[in-house]
Phi, psi and omega in degrees: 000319177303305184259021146284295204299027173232033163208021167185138164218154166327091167300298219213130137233128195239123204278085166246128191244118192281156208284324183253041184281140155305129178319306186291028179230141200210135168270120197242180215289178171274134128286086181287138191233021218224158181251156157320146194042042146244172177267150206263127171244106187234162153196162191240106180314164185224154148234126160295150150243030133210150196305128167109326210275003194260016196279293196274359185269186181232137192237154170171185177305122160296160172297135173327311196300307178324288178308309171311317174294328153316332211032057174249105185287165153304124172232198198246349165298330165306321194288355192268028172234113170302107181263147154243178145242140234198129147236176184253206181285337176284356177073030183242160190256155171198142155260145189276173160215089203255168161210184179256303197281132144353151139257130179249014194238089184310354183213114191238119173245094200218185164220119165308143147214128176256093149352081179244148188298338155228033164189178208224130189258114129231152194225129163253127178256161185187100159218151173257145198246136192254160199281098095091306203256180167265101168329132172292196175269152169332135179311131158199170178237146175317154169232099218271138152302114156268132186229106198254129177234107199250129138329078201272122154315163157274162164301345173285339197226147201235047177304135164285150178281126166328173202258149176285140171268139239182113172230166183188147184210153183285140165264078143303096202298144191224139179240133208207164188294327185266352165181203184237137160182179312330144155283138140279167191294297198273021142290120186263164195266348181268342150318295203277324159310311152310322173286348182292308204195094170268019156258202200223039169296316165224184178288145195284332182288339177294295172295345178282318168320308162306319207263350149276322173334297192276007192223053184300339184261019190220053173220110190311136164025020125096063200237140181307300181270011129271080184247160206237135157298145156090032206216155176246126189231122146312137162281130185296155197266157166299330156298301203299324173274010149280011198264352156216154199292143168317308205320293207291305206307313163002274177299333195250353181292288222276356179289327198301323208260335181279328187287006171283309203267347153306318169299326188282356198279286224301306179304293172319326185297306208294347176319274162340323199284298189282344183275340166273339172288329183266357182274340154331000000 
């Protein structure tokens, strides 16, 4: 267990347990045994609360209405993960959680539910998978610019004006000794922090912090998990990431990452809200 946690760690698990589940049946933490671009190897310990019953139950993704009530979206990379239910030689139950294909995505956010015959388990996990190697620079796909220029006729004459002419050229995000950019829309700051300082001087949660710090505008309310496009981030000095502790800087990641997710739960309501509102 120890040196999974030294290759992910637990933003958040958050327990929703429907009113008639039994104390003694409980979905216990995740275990990762697998890195980013890998095919994903997890288990989730189980407790039953009674021996066999887990012979007739059903595991699997909760239904979109969960994940919505969660302010969780669905994405498609969940679906390619395969539950088993599993014991080991000691004889403890686990669910497996497998895929065929890599995950290429450092941050997997879902939810479990086990099915029993009279009553139901779900638990959300949110963990990030760290990459195996000393990482290259951040993923990114070209981004192409549009650029529309149209032709105005003259007044003498009463040719229809031509079709917009449409040119357009790829931005490659470039990572260099002073920094990373553009950002793109599918770039995590944990990506890119990695790529800043692939050694282990200091913790990715240490560089991330640095690199909002010295780059506050190219953030929402100056938060790790809002970075914004179209921006150029400096790389940070080893002062500025030494001004909090690996521990602290953790601990100050994952505050980050729950006031995310509160903002997005906060966001889904009003959604909700209004959509019931227009429907009136």
């Amino acid at each position: 267990m120890k040196n999974t946690m030294k290759r992910f760690f637990v933003l958040s698990q958050i327990a929703l347990l429907a009113p008639c589940v039994a104390v003694a049946q409980e979905l216990g933490d995740i275990e990762v045994n697998s890195h980013l671009n890998q095919s994903l190897n997890a288990r989730i310990s189980v407790t039953p609360a009674q021996a066999g019953e887990l012979d007739t139950a059903r595991i699997g993704l909760a239904s979109d209405a969960d994940f919505e009530r969660a302010g969780i979206k669905p994405r498609p990379v969940l679906d390619a993960i395969k539950f088993k239910f599993v014991k080991d030689t000691d004889g403890k139950q686990f669910i497996e959680l497998s895929t065929q294909k890599p995950i290429k995505e450092p941050l997997l956010d879902f939810i479990v539910e086990v099915t029993l015959p009279d009553s139901r388990l779900m638990r959300e996990y949110s963990v990030f998978l760290d990459p195996p190697v000393t990482p290259q620079a951040p993923p990114s796909s070209p981004h192409t610019v549009a650029m529309t220029s149209r032709t105005v006729p003259s007044q003498k004459t009463s040719a229809t004006p031509p079709s917009p002419v449409i040119a357009t050229r790829s931005i490659e995000p470039k990572l260099t000794r002073s920094g990373y950019g553009p950002t793109m829309r599918p770039n995590t700051l944990w990506d890119i922090a990695k790529a800043m300082y692939p050694d282990t001087s200091a913790s990715t949660q240490q560089v991330m912090l640095a690199i909002v710090k010295g780059n506050p505008e190219a953030f929402y309310d100056k938060n790790v998990n809002a970075l914004k496009a179209g921006y150029f981030l400096h790389t940070p000095g080893k002062n500025l990431i030494n001004q909090i502790s690996a521990a602290d800087a953790e601990k100050e990641v994952t505050l980050q990452y729950q006031r995310w997710r509160q903002y997005k739960r906060q966001q889904s309501s009003r959604k909700r809200e209004l959509t019931r509102g227009s429907s009136l």
